[in-house]
C-alpha positions in Angstrom: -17.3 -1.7 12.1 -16.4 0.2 8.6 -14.4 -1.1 6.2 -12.4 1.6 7.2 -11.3 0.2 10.4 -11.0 -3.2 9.2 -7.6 -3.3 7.5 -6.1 -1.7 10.0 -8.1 -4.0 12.6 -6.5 -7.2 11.0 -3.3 -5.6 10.2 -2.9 -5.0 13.9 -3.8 -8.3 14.7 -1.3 -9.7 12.4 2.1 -7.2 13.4 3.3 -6.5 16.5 1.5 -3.3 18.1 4.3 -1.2 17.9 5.1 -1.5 14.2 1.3 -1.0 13.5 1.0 2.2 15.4 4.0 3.5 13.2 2.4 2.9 9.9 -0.9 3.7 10.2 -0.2 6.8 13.1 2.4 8.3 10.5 0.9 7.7 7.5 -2.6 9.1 6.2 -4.5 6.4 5.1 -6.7 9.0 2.7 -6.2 11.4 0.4 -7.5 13.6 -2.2 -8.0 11.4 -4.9 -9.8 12.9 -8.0 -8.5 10.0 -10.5 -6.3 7.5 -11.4 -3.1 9.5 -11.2 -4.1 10.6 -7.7 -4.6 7.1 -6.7 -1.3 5.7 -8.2 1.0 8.6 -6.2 -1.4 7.5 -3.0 -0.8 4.0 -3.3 3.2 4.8 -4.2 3.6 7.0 -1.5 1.9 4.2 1.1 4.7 1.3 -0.6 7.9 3.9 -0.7 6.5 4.6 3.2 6.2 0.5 4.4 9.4 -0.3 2.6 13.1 0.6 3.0 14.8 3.2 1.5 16.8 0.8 -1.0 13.0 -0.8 -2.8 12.4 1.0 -5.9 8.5 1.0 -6.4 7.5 1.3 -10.0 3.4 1.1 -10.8 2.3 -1.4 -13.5 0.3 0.8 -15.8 -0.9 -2.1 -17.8 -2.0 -4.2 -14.7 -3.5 -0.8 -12.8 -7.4 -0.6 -13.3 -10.2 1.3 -12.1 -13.7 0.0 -11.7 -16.6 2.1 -10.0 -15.7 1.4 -6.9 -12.2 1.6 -6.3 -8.7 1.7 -8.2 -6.1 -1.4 -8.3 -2.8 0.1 -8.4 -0.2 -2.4 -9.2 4.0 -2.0 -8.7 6.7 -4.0 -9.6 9.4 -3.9 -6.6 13.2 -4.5 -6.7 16.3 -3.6 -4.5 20.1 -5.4 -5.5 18.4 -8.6 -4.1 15.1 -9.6 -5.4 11.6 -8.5 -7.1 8.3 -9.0 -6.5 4.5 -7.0 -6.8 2.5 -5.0 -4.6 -1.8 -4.1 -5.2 -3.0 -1.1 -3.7 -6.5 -0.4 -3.4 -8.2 2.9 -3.2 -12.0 3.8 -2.9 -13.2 6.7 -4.3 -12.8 8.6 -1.6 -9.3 8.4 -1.3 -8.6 6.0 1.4 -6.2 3.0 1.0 -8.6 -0.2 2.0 -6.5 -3.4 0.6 -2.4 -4.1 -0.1 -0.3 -6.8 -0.2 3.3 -7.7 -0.9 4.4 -10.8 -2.7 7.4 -12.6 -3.9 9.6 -10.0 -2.1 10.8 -10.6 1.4 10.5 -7.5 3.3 12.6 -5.4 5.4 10.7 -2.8 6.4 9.0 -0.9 9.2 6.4 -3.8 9.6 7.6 -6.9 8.2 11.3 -9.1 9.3 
């Protein structure tokens, strides 16, 4: 199995099938991504999409890197409630294989 297939795999296997279809059915795992910047609107876009509409997402250029393989996009989130950080992962050729969510307690289309 790709490592494609595995985060969405485990992901599955974690949420409920319904809310796993949604994300991954209505959002496009891979995009163009030709650098940083491209990564960074990816990875944005994929947060904005798995969180309600109240979570502002903001990247964390100083934490963001790139290596050779793949780029570590880092956000700071808040609503009126609470903060916390998100990491994003992107490979080079565009597709989303890694995020996580801490310190925040979600409300959105996949997490109670």
């Amino acid at each position: 199995m790709s490592q494609t297939f595995v985060l969405p795999f485990v992901l599955c296997t974690l949420l409920s099938l319904s809310a796993c279809t949604e994300i991954f059915e209505r959002f496009n795992m891979k995009a163009e991504v030709s650098g940083m910047g491209d990564a960074m609107e990816h990875c944005q876009a994929f947060m904005e999409h798995l969180l309600t509409e109240d979570v502002q997402v903001f990247v964390d250029e100083k934490s963001t890197r790139e290596t050779v393989e793949h780029y570590d996009i880092y956000f700071h989130l808040y609503d009126e409630k609470q903060d916390g950080w998100a990491q994003c992962r992107v490979n080079m050729r565009g597709e989303i294989t890694y995020h996580s969510i801490r310190d925040f307690r979600m409300k959105g289309r996949s997490f109670q």
